[in-house]
Structure formats: structure tokens, C-alpha cells
N, C-alpha and C positions, 0 to 999 in steps of 0.2 A: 278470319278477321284480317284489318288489311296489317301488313308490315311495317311496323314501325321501331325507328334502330332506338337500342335501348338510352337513358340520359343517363351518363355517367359524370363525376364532379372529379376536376385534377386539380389538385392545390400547386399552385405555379411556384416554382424552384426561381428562389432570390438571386442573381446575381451576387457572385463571390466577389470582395472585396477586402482589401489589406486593413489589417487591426492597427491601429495606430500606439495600440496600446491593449494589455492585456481585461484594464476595465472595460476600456472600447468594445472588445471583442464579447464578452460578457454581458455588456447591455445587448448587444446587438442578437446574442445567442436567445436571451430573455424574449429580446422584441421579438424575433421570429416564431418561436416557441408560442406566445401568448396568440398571435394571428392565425397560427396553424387551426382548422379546425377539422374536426368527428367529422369523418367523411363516410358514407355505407359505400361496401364493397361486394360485388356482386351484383345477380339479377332483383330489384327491389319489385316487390309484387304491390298491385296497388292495396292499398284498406279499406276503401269503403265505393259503394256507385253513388254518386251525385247527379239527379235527372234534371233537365234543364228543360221545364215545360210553361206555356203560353200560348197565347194568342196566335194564328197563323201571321207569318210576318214580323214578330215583333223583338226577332235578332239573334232568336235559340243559335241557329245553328254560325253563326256570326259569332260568337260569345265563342263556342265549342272552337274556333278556329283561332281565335284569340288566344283563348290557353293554352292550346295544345299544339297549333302549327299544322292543325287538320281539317281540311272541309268534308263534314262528313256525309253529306248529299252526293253519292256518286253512283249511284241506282241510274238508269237511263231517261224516266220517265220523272225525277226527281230534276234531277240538270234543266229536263223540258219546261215543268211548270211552275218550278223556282220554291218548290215547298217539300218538306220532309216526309215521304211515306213510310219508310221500314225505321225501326230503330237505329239512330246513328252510335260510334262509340268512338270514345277517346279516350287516352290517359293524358295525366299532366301534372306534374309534381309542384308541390310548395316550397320555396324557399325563403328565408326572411335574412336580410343584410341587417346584424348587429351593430355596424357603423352610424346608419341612419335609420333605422327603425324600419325599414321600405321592404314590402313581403311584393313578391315576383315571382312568374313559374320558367326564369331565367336560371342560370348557373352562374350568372354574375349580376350584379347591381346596375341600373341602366342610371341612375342618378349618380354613383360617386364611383362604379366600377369595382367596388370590392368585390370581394369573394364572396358567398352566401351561403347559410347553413342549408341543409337539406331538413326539411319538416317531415312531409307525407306523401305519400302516393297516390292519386286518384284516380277512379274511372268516369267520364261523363257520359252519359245515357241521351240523347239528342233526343226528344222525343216531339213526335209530328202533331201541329196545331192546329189543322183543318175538321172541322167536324166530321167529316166524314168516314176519321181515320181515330174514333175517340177506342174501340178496342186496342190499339196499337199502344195509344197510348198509359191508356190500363195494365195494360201488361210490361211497359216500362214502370210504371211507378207501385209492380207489385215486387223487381227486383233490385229498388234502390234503397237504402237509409237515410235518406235528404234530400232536397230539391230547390232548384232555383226557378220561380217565377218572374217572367219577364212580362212587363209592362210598358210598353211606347210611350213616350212621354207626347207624344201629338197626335194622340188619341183620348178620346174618352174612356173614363173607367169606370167600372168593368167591361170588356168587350164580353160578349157570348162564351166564347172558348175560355176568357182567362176567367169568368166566374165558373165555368164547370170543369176546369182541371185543376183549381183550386178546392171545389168538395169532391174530384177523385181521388187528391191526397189525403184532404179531408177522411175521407168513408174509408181510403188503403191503408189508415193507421198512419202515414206520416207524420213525425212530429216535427222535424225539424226543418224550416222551410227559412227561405232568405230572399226578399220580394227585391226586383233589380227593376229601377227606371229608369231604361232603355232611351236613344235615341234625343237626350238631353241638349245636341248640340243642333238640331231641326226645331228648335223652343226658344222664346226668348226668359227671361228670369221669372217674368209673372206669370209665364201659361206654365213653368217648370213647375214653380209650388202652389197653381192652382191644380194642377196633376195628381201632386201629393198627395194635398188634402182628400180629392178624391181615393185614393188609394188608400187613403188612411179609415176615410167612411166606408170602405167596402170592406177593411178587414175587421172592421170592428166587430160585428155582429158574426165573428168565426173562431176558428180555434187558433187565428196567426195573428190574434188582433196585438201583440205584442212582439209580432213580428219587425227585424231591421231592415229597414227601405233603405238604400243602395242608387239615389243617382248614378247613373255613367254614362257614355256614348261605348258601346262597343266598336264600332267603326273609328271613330277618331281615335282610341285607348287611351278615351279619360277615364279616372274612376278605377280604374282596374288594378290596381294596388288596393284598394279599399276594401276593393268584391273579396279579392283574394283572401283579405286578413278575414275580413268575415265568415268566410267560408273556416276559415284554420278554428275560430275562435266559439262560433256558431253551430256546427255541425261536427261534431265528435265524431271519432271512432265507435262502432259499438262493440263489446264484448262476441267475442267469439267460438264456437266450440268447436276445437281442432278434434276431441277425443274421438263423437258422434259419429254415427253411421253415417259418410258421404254422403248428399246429395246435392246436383245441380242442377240450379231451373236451366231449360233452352229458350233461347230466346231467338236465336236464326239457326238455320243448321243450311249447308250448300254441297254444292260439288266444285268442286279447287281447281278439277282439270281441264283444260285447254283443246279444244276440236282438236279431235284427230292426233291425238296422243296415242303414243305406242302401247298396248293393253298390259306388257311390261310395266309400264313406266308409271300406270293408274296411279291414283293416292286414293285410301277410304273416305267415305262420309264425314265432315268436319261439326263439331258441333260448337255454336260459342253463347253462351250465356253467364252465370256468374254460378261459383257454389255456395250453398247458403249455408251447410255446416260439415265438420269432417273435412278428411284430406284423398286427393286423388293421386295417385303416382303411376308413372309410366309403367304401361304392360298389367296395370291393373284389370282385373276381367270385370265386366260393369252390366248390369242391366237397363234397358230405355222401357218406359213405359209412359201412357196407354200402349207406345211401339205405333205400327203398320198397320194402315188398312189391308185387310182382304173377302172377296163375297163367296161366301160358304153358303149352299141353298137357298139360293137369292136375296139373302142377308149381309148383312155389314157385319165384319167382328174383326177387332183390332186386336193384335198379336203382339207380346212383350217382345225385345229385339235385344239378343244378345252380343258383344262385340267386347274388343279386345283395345285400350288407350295404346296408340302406338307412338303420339307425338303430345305435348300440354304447350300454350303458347300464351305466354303474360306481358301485353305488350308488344303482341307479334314477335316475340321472343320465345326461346325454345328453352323452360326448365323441368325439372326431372320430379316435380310436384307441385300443388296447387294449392291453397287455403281458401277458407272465404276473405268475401272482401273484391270487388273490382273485376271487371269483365278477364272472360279467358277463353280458350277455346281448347278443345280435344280433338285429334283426328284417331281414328277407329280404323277399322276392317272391316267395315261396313260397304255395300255395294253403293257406289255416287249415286245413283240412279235415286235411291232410298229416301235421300235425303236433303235433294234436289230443292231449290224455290220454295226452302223453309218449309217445307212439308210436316220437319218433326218438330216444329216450333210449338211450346207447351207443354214440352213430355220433362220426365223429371229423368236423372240421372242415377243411378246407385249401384248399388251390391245387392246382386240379386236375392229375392226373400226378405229384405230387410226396406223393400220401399213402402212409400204409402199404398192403403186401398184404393184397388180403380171403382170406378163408379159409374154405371150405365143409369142411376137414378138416382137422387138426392132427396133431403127433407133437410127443411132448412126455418133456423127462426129467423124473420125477416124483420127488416128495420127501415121504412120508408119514407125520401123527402115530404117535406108540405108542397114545395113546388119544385118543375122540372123545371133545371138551369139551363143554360145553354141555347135556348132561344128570345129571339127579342121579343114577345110578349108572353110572359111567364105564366106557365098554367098550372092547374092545381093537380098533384098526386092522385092519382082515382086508385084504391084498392086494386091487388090484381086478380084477375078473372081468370076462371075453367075454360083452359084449351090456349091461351095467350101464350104467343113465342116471345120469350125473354133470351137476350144476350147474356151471358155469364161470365165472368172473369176469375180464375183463383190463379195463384201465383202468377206464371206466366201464359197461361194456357185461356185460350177464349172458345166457347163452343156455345150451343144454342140450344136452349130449354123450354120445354110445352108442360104448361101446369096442369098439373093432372088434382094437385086440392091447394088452391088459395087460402087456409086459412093460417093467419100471421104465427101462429108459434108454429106450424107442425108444415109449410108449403112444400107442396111435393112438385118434382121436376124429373119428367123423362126426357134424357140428355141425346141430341141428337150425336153427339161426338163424346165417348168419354172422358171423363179428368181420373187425374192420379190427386191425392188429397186424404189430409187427414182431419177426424172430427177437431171441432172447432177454427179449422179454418175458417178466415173471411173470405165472403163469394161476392164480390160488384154486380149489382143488375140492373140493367138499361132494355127501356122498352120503345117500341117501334112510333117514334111521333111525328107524322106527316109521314116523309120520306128516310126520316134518320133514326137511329139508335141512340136515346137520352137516356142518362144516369138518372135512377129514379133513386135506388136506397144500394145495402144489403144485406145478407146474410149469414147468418151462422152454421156452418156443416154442424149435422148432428150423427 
């Protein structure tokens, strides 16, 4: 994950000045005293991932740069075509100025310059709005607790994307969503709250229909005190379990070294995704699974992969343990090679013996839209049929399923890639329409 220096808070040292008098000195001890505030000391790990998902275009990763001071499109091919393919990440903290009510993810007040309390820590999840790329996207919004939907105010609403990565949240269990009208200052007042209203007809008939719409311009950095409070106010923390058997989803995994590095000098397989429960600590001995491909008598069989944490980074920050909560990453002892162009992207993280079951075949009770979103003329759910290749999503792992029995309580699926998973997991499934892969319903691991 890329380096980023940690946000520390210094409460600035007053200028000494002569007491005129011993009451003087006194008020002045008072006044200083009362201003001081509760500052966190140390590496602060973020609380919760925040995904910022929408329409291709409509300001994600603009937003993400806004909060956090990061553009996080820096893949090669992403720079080219001006749009997000891999999952972006950022942290970015909350702070709120007690002087004038005004929340910022500054360390100081840009309105009166005070000092600011420190709130929370956040990770934001950039996640890519091209249909093309709607797996990607699936797999962001199976490791966050909340989301921000972005909406262009000089567009029509719903575009394609933003009605169907609204029922991927929808169908991923998110509950807590915060719709942002984007691009407010390309509008004049009336096409702004003829927008709305749109947006307000579209959320009606869902589960956000009492969801907060959020004018702003991202580009200009109107609004953006708003978002902020919203989000502090809106999207909680959720309950976490330190005690749990670790596990963490992958969500990219790479090789860190540089052409033509001294074989001295190597660094292992990096892994960065988010832990979902339990604690990771350096030198921990950990198992990956489904693991590695390899072909044993002309067959395909994937291998658990053992390895050893030798570094944890929160924030591109280097601590000596992890919680859930907020993107992170591990480096291992693992060969780079292994773990190359997200190869072990989807595998789960743990203590070996103590992971989920892997699974070469599934049965699942299935739950299917009336109609498939995501394109301009909406067509109706057709049952799924013997031998149909379905796309599959559980946590963060996406792989590709041929239905071996359709019928809705008991569908069975022979998985061309396995998942690690536990019963009752939720599974996303998307089927092959025209030339793309649409979100149809999902499923229940049985």
C-alpha cells in the first residue's frame, strides 16, 4: 500500500508573557488550560472502511483526494483512461473545531484557525464505476461498513451504474449509506433541486429511501464540511471482536521490489486488505487460503500457503499489531513472485486450522431480482438454468460458477476457482447479459 506519513495533532505552546498580577496570571493559567485539548498519542489505526461508490465519472476518486490528500488512480492504465480499475485506498481522519461547530479532516480549522479535536480514523475504499469492472466493485463493498454514493448533479438520475451499485450494497447487507450530489457547481439552482427530487424518486422504492443527500462540489470544496459531519454522525463505528480467531480478507496482494534488486535485498509477498475480526501481530505464523494454484495430473488444485508476518502497515505506517477496522497491509516470507498482480486477491488470512471451509462446490439458497439493473432498458430476472456460468462474489474473493441444479432453495454450483467461506455466508450473483456480467440476486452458503 502506498506510504503515507502518519497525521499527528501538536497543541501549539503560548507565548510566555508577564503576570501583571497574580489574578492575571491565574485567569490566564485557567484560559490556557480550558483550550488545551485530548490529543491521541501514537500510531492511530483507522475504525472502520468507508466505500465511495457510483457512476463512472461522477467524482469517487476526486472526493477520495479531497479527504485525504491522495489520488488514488495510479495503476498505469487507470492515469490512461481517466477511470478507476483496481480498488483505490485512503485514510483520512475526522476532526471537529469546538469554536465554530465546523468538522474538517484538517488539524486545524480553515474558518477561524483554531485547534481541532481529533474524532476518528478512516479508511476510504475508491471503488471503480465502469461496468465493466462491477466484480471489483463487489468485492469493495463486501469489506466495508458504509458507503458513500456519488451522484452528478448534471446528469440524470439514476444513471445504469449508480442504480446497480446501489442494489450491490443493497444485496452486500450495507446499511448505512450517505447519497452525495456531486458536481453542484456545473448546475444552476433549478436543474440542482430538479436533481434532487430525482434522487429522492429513485431512493424511494429501496432500503436508503431515508437516506441524507449531501449537495457538494468536490472540485470546488463546497459542501465538504457537511459530508464530513455526515459521515461522523451517519456511519458509526461497528462493534468489533478483538478476542476471535483472526481473519483478513485480501483485497490486492503485489510484489514491492524494484528490477533488478539485489536477491539480498528481496522483501516477501505484501498482502493489503482489511481484518474482519481478531488481532494480527508481527512474526505471527499465519495461513492463506484457497492459497496457489498448481496442476497435479492435468488438473487444477489450489494449495493453502503458509508464511510468516514480518512487517503490519496502518496507514503505510509500520505497527507491531492490527485490529479490525480500516485498510492494512502484511509483508510475509512469502516468494514475490506468488503474489504478483493480485494474484491472491480473495483469499482469507488466519491461523492455520482455525479458517473457514474451502469449497470446490457450493449449494445455495438463492434470492433473485424482478429485474436486471444496470442497463438502459431493464429486462426481467429469467430463473437460472442447468449448465449457466454465473459470476460469484463472497467476501472479497470473485470466481465463476456452472449450475449443476437450479432449483431456488438447494442451487448447486461447481466453482471454477475455489472460495474459503463459511455456511451462511452471503454469495452475490451476476449473470452473463449481452456482453457483461449483471447483478441478478443472491445467495445463502449452506
Amino acid at each position: 500500500m502506498a506510504k503515507k506519513k502518519e497525521t499527528t495533532i501538536k497543541v501549539p505552546k503560548e507565548p510566555k508573557k508577564k503576570a501583571t498580577s497574580k489574578k492575571k496570571a491565574s485567569e490566564k493559567t485557567t484560559k490556557k488550560t480550558a483550550k488545551t485539548k485530548a490529543k491521541p498519542t501514537g500510531v492511530i489505526q483507522p475504525e472502520l472502511n468507508l466505500a465511495l461508490v457510483g457512476h463512472v465519472d461522477h467524482g469517487k476518486t476526486t472526493l477520495t483526494e479531497r479527504f485525504s490528500g491522495k489520488w488514488t488512480d495510479t495503476h498505469s492504465e487507470e492515469l490512461k483512461k481517466g477511470i478507476t480499475i483496481r480498488l483505490g485506498y485512503a485514510d483520512f481522519s475526522i476532526y471537529k473545531c469546538d469554536d465554530c461547530d465546523y468538522y474538517t479532516a484538517k488539524e486545524k480549522c480553515i474558518k477561524c484557525n483554531s485547534e481541532t479535536t481529533f474524532l476518528r480514523k478512516i479508511s476510504l475504499v475508491d471503488a471503480p464505476g465502469h461496468e465493466s469492472l462491477m466484480a471489483t466493485m463487489l468485492s469493495g463493498a463486501a469489506i466495508v461498513d458504509g458507503a458513500v454514493l456519488m451522484v452528478a448533479a448534471n446528469e440524470k438520475c439514476p444513471q445504469p451504474q449508480t442504480k446497480e451499485h446501489l442494489m450491490a450494497l443493497q444485496i452486500s447487507g450495507i446499511k448505512n449509506v450517505i447519497i452525495v450530489q456531486n458536481k453542484i457547481d456545473l448546475v444552476n439552482s433549478e436543474e440542482a433541486i430538479k436533481n434532487h427530487q430525482q434522487i429522492k424518486d429513485f431512493l424511494a422504492g429501496t432500503d436508503y429511501k431515508n437516506a441524507p443527500i449531501i449537495p457538494i462540489s468536490a472540485r470546488a470544496n463546497v459542501n465538504i464540511d457537511v459530508l464530513i459531519k455526515a459521515v461522523q454522525e451517519f456511519i458509526p463505528t461497528p462493534e468489533r471482536n478483538r478476542d476471535a480467531d483472526p481473519v483478513m480478507l485480501v483485497a490486492r496482494s503485489f510484489d514491492i521490489n524494484k528490477p533488478g534488486i539485489s536477491p539480498k535485498d528481496l522483501i516477501g509477498g505484501v498482502l493489503g486488505g482489511t481484518v474482519k475480526q481478531g488481532t494480527f501481530k508481527l512474526n505471527d505464523e499465519i495461513e492463506i487460503v484457497p492459497g496457489y494454484m498448481v496442476e497435479e495430473k492435468n488438473k487444477k488444485v489450489w494449495k493453502p500457503l503458509r508464511t510468516t508476518i514480518t512487517k503490519i502497515f496502518s496507514g503505510g505506517v509500520p505497527v507491531d499489531e492490527i485490529h479490525p477496522g480500516g485498510s492494512m497491509a502484511i509483508a510475509t516470507t512469502l516468494d514475490p513472485t506468488i503474489v504478483k498482480s493480485d494474484s491472491l486477491t480473495g483469499s482469507l488470512v488466519g491461523i492455520s486450522g482455525k479458517l473457514p471451509q474451502i469449497y470446490n462446490q457450493i449449494s445455495l439458497s438463492t434470492s433473485l431480482l424482478e429485474r436486471v439493473v444496470g442497463i438502459k432498458d431493464e429486462i426481467e430476472v429469467k430463473p437460472l438454468a442447468k449448465g449457466e456460468v454465473l459470476m460469484l462474489n463472497v467476501n472479497s474473493a470473485a470466481t465463476v460458477g456452472v449450475v449443476t441444479d437450479p432449483s431456488k432453495k438447494n442451487t448447486t454450483c461447481v466453482l471454477k476457482k475455489p472460495i474459503a467461506a463459511n455456511p451462511g455466508d452471503r454469495i452475490t450473483i451476476s449473470r452473463r447479459v449481452g456482453d457483461r456480467f449483471r447483478l441478478i440476486g443472491y445467495g445463502i452458503l449452506k
